[in-house]
C-alpha positions in Angstrom: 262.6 173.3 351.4 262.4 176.5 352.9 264.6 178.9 351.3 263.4 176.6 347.9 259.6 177.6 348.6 260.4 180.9 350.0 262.3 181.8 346.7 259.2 180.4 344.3 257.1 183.3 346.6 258.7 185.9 345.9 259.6 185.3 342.3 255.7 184.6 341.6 255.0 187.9 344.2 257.6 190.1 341.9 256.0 189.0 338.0 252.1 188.9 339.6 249.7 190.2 341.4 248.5 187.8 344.3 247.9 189.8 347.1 248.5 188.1 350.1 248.2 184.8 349.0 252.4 184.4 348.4 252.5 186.1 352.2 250.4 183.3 353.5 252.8 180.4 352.2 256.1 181.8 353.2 254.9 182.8 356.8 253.6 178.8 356.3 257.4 177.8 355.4 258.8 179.2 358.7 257.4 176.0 359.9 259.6 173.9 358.3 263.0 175.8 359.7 264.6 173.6 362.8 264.8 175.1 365.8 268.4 175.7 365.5 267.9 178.3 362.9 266.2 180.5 365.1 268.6 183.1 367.4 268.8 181.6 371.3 267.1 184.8 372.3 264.1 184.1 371.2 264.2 179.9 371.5 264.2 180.6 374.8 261.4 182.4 375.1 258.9 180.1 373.2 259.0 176.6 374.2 257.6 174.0 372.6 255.6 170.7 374.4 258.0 168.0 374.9 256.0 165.2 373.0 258.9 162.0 373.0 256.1 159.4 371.9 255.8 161.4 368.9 259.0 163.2 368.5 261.6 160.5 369.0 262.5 157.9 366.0 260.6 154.2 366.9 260.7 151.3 364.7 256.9 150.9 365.3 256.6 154.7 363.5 258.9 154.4 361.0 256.9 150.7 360.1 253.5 152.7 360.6 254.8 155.7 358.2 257.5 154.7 356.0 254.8 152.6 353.7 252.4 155.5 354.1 254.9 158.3 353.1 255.3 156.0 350.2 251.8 155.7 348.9 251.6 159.6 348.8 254.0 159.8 347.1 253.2 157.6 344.4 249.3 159.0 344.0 250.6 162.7 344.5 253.5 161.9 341.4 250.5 160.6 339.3 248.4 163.3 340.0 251.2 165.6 339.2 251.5 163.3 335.6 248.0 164.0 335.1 247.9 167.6 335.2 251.0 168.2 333.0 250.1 166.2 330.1 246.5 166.4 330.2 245.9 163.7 328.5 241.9 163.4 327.0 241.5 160.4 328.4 243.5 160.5 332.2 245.1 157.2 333.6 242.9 155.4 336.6 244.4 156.7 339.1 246.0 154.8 342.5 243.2 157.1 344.6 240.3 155.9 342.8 241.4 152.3 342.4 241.9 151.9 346.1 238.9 153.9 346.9 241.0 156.4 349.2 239.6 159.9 348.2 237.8 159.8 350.9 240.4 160.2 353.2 242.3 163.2 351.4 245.6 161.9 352.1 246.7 164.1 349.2 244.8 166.7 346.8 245.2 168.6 343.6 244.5 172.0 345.3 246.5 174.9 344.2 245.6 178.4 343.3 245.2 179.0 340.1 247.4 176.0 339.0 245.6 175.5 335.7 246.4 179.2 334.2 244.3 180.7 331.4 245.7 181.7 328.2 243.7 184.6 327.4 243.1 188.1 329.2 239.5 189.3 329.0 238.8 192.2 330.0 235.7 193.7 331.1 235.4 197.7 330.0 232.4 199.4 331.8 231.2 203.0 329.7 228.4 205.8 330.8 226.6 208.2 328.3 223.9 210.2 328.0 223.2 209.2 323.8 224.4 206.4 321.9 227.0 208.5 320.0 229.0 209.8 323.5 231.0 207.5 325.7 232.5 207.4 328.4 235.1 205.0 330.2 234.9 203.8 334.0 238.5 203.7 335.0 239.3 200.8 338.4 242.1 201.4 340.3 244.2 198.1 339.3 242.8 195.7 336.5 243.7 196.9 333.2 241.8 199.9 331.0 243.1 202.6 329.3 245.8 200.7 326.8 248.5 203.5 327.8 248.1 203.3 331.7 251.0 200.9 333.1 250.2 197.9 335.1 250.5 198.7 338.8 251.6 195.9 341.8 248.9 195.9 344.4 250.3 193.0 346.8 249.9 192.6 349.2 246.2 194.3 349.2 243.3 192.3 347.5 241.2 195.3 345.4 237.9 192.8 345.6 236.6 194.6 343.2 238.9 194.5 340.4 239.6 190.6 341.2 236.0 190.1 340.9 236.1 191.7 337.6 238.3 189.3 336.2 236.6 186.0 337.0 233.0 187.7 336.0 235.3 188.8 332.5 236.0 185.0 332.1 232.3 184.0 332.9 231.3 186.5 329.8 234.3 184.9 327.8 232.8 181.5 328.2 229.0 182.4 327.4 230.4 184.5 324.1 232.6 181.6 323.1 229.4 178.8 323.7 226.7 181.3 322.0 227.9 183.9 320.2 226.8 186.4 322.4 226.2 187.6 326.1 222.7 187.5 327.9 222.6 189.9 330.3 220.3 187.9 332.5 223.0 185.4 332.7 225.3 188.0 334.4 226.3 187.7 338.0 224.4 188.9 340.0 226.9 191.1 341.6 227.5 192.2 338.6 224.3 193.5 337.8 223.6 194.9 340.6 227.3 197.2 340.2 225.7 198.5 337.3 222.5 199.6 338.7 224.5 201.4 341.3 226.9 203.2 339.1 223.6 204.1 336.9 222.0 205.7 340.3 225.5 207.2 341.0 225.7 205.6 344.2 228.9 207.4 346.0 230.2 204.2 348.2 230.3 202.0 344.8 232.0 205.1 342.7 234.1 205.6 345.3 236.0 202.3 344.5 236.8 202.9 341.2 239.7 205.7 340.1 237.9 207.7 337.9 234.0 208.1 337.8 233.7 210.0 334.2 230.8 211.4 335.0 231.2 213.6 338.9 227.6 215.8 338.8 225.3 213.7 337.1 224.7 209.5 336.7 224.7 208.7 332.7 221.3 207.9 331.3 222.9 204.6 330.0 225.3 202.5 330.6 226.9 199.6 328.4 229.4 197.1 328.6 232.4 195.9 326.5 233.9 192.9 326.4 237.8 193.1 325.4 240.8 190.6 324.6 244.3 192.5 326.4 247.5 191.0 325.8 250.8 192.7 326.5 252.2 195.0 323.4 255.5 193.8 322.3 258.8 196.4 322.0 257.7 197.4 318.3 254.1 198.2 319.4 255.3 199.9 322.8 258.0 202.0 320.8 255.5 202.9 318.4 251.9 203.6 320.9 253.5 203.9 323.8 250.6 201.7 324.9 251.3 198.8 328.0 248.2 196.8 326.8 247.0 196.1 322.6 243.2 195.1 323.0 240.8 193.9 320.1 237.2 194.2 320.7 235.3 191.0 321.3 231.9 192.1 322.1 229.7 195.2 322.5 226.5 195.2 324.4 223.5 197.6 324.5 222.7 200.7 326.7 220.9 200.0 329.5 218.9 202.7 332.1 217.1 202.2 334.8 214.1 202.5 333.2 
């Protein structure tokens, strides 16, 4: 189980970025390792609380657990069942027929287990007319089509991750209306753009590349993008990492 999960890590750590989330698990799996698989040297210098009424094989446990190992078995397989097929209409389930949710004997959680199929993007630009603009460049989520991906694990650039969920947000609202309200924006997200209008340093200073160094922009406007990789034929050709297609383009705003 270890070296299983361990392996699952580190393949998911070398194709994405999740910061220190595939960390967390294996340091998690070292748990499961006997105590034989640790070198005598340093068995003997952490000692464990001899526990027998808990530790040693009973017939009173294994009647107590056996039949309780089974039913989490059985409502974790169906919940399993129920997130691979997604079916429209899911089966009653064992958890809600017995009414044991309550207890959490088992759970769905997983980061990110249901993956989404798109890539929006969120591209932030300056200017001082509507005819002149100019790019914000982060430091990790995707921009400029040519720049290469970069691995970031296992730092968490808040920031950037932010980015993505509020690009998802906008996604949604463009999909349901046709169009995105800016009062409907995060307010984190709002706020950001004040600050890089008022060319607040701390904020800037986050980002790779503030296009405009002496002076704020008078305006600033956002983009919403759809990024997927470029295949070998586009690559060869653009020498691009990313082919984007413009979704939606929103107003200037100032401070005014």
């Amino acid at each position: 189980a270890f070296a299983g999960i361990t392996t699952l890590m580190c393949l998911i750590a070398a194709t994405g970025n999740y910061n220190f989330f595939n960390l967390l698990t294996i340091i998690l799996a070292f748990t499961l390792l006997d105590d034989d698989a640790w070198p005598q040297r340093l068995r003997n210098r952490i000692a464990g609380t001899d526990w027998p009424m808990l530790a040693s094989p009973t017939r009173w446990r294994s009647f107590a657990l056996v039949p309780f190992a089974g039913l989490a078995i059985v409502v974790g397989v169906q919940q399993v069942k129920n997130a691979a097929l997604r079916a429209k209409v899911p089966w009653p389930s064992v958890e809600s027929e017995l009414n044991i949710g309550q207890f959490f004997l088992v759970n769905e959680y997983g980061l990110f287990r249901q993956m989404t199929e798109t890539r929006p993007e969120i591209v932030i630009e300056g200017g001082n007319d509507d005819a002149h603009w100019k790019a914000y460049e982060f430091r990790w989520k995707p921009g400029d089509p040519s720049r290469r991906p970069r691995f970031n694990t296992p730092y968490q650039p808040r920031l950037d991750w932010q980015m993505w969920f509020e690009a998802l947000r906008l996604e949604e609202m463009y999909n349901s209306t046709g169009t995105i309200n800016p009062r409907y924006m995060s307010a984190w997200f709002q706020s950001f753009l004040m600050r890089l209008l008022s060319g607040d340093q701390p904020v800037i200073s986050l980002l790779e590349k503030d296009p405009f160094p002496n002076t704020p922009p008078k305006f600033i406007r956002i983009i919403l993008y759809q990024y997927r990789f470029t295949d070998q034929a586009e690559w060869r050709k653009t020498g691009d990492w990313w082919h984007r297609e413009r979704v939606w383009v929103g107003p200037g705003w100032s401070l005014r």
